[in-house]
Structures are given as structure tokens and as C-alpha cells.
N, C-alpha and C positions, 0 to 999 in steps of 0.2 A: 616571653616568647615573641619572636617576628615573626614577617609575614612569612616567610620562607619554611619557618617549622612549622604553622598553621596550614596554610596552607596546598603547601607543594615539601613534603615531607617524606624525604626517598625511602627511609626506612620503612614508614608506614604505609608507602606504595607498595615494594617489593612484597610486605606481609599481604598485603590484599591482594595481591595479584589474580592468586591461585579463584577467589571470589569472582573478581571481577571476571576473569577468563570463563568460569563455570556462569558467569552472567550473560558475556557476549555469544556463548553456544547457543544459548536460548534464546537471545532475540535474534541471533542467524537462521533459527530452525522457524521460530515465529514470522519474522520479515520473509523470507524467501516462501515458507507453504503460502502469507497471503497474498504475495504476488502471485501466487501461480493459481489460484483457486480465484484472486478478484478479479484477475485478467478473462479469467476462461468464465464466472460467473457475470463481466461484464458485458462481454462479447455477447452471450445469449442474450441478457436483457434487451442489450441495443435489436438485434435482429427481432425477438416479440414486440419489440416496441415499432418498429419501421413495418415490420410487412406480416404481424398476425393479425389474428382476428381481432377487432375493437374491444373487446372485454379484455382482453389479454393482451392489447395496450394500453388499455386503463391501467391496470393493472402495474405494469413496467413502468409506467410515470409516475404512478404513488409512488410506486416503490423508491425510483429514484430519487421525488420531491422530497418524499419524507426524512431518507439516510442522510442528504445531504442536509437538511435543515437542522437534524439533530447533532451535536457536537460527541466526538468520540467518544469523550470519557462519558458522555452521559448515557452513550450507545454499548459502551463497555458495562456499566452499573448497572443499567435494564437487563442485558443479557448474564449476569453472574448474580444479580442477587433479588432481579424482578422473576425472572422465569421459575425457581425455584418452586411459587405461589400457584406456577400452574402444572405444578408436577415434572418439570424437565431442572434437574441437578445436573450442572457441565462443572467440569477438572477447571481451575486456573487456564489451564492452555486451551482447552477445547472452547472455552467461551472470549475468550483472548481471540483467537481463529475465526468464531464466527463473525464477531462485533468488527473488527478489522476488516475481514475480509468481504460482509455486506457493505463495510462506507467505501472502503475501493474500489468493489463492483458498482456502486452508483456512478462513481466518479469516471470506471471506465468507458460506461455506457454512455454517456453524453459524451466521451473524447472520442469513440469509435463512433458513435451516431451522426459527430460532426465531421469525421471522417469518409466515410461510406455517402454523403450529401454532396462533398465535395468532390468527387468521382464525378464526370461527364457522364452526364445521361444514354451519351451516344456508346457509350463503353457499354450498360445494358442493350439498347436495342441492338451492339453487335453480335452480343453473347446470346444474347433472342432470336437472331436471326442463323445465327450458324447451328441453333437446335439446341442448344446446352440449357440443361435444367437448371433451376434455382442455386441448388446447392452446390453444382460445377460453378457455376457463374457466380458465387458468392466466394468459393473456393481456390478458383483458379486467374479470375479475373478482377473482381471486385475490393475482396480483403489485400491483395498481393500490394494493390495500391493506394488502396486507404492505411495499411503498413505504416506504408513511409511520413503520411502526413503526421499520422496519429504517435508516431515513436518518441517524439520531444516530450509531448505532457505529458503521457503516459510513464518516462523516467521522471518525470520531476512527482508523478504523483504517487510512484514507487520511490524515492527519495521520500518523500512526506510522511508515507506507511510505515517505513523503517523506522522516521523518528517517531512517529507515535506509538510504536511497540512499546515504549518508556510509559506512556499509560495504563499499561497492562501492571504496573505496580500495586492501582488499586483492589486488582482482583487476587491480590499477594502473590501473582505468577514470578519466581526466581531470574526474571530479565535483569538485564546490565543495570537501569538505576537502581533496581530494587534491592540488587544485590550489593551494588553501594552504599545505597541506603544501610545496609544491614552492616559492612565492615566501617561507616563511618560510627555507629553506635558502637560497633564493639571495641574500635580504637580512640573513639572519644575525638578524633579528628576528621575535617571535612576533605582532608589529602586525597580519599578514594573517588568524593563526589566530582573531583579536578581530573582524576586517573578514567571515572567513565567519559567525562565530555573532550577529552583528547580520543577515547578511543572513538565515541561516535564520528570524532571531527579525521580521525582518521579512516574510519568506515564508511564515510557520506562525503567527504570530499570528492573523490575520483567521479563517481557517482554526479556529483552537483558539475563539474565540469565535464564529464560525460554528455550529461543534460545542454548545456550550452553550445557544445560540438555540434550535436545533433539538431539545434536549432538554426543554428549558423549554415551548416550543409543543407539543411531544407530549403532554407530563405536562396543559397546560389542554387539549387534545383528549379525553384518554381522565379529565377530571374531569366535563367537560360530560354 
């Protein structure tokens, strides 16, 4: 055999296909809920953290320090086969969901915290001054422009979630490698483990240049 039938072997493509497709639905459904659940769980952190009560910014900074120090798959193991011990049993995807979706809320919380910092001070005492409460003023005035700074990391660290969806293997959740994984055993060839990392690379591409647009438009925003 060559590398060609080893490898990149159409036949043994086309049969995975149907696999691989039933793979990439799930880390579609997995990657987009932990964007939308870390985004909106990081957002909070960062605001306890900036302007609650000091217990309840302690609080926010463990939390943070901690998610980020631990590495995912290790945060994905805790949560699918440590919690167990203390009486909380989660599906493959429900602990898939939280593990993911607490390391991107860490992650977004320091990208909005250094967001919202970088807001002119002068921009609160105007929203102070025309009578607007907090939540106006974090709402209408504040987030609108910390948006913009904040939208470069924040896809690059939603590109990163995507691909560590591919971790959720360990907790034998049905995702795209795992699902690889499974029709390279059953065809005895690595052709499929090749058919996932085209499809991620065509999943995360647009995505990773996405990222770089939005970096490049920033940097002529804040030269203007």
C-alpha cells in the first residue's frame, strides 16, 4: 500500500462520511451553546469582578485564576468523572458544556475587563452626569465600546473553544474526532482522522481570518 491508500483513501472517505457529518453536528451544537453561554457567563464575571462587593470579587478572581491555570482536558475529567463522587452524574455533552463553557468564561472575563478599563474615564462621569444609572451606563454607553476593542480576542478565543471541542473525546461525547476515531477503527484506516482535520480546517479557517480582519480594522480605528 502507498501513502495515498493509507492515508487519503476516497473510498474510505465517502464510507465515513455519513460519521464524520453525524460528528461535526455535535461539535456545531457543542462549539456555538459554549460560545453563547461563555460569552454571556464571562461578561457577568468581569462586571462582579470590577464593581461588586469585595467578597464577590474575590470570588471572580479565583474563579478566573483558577479556570485559567487548569488545562481543559484536565477541567473536562474533573467535571465528567470527579463530580460523579459528589453526587452530580452529567451526559457526555452536559459536562462537555460546563468544562468548556467555565474556561471561556474565565478567558472572557479578563478580555472584557481589559475592555471596559480601556473606556475613558470621562465617558463614565458623562453617563454620571446626565443621570443614567449603572446598568444604562454599562448598557448603552460603556459595553457599546468596549464591543469593539474586545471583538479581536474574543474570536480568536472562540476559534480556540471550537477546537478544543475535539477534547470532549475523553468524556466519549460523539464530536467530530471522536467520531473519527471510531470509523478509523472500524475501517482499519487513518483516511477519516485526515477527512476530520480538513473539515475542522475548513470550519476554523474563515473564522481565523475573520480574526485577523477584525484585528487589522481595530488597529486603523484606534490610529485615526
Amino acid at each position: 500500500m502507498n501513502v495515498i491508500d493509507v492515508f487519503f483513501n476516497t473510498e474510505i472517505l465517502l464510507r465515513s462520511l455519513p460519521l464524520l457529518l453525524r460528528g461535526l453536528w455535535n461539535t456545531l451544537l457543542l462549539g456555538t451553546s459554549t460560545i453563547v453561554i461563555g460569552t454571556l457567563v464571562g461578561v457577568a464575571v468581569c462586571l462582579v469582578r470590577l464593581y461588586a462587593w469585595a467578597p464577590f470579587r474575590l470570588l471572580a478572581v479565583l474563579y478566573v485564576d483558577l479556570v485559567r491555570a487548569i488545562p481543559v482536558l484536565v477541567l473536562l475529567i474533573l467535571v465528567y468523572f470527579a463530580l460523579p463522587f459528589g453526587g452530580i452524574v452529567l451526559d457526555p455533552f452536559p459536562a462537555a458544556l460546563l468544562a468548556l463553557s467555565a474556561a471561556l468564561g474565565a478567558y472572557t472575563a479578563e478580555v472584557v475587563r481589559a475592555g471596559i478599563q480601556a473606556v475613558p474615564a470621562g465617558q463614565f462621569e458623562a453617563a454620571n452626569a446626565l443621570g443614567l444609572g449603572f446598568w444604562t451606563t454599562m448598557r448603552k454607553v460603556i459595553l457599546p465600546q468596549a464591543a469593539r476593542l474586545v471583538t479581536p480576542p474574543h474570536v480568536s478565543n472562540c476559534v480556540s473553544v471550537v477546537k478544543d471541542t475535539a477534547l470532549a473525546t475523553v468524556v466519549t461525547m460523539p464530536e467530530l474526532m471522536r467520531q473519527a476515531q471510531d470509523a478509523q477503527a472500524l475501517f482499519a484506516n487513518p483516511t477519516p482522522l485526515i477527512g476530520a482535520a480538513l473539515i475542522y480546517v475548513l470550519l476554523l479557517w474563515p473564522l481565523v481570518r475573520l480574526t485577523a480582519w477584525l484585528e487589522a480594522r481595530s488597529l486603523r480605528a484606534q490610529a485615526r
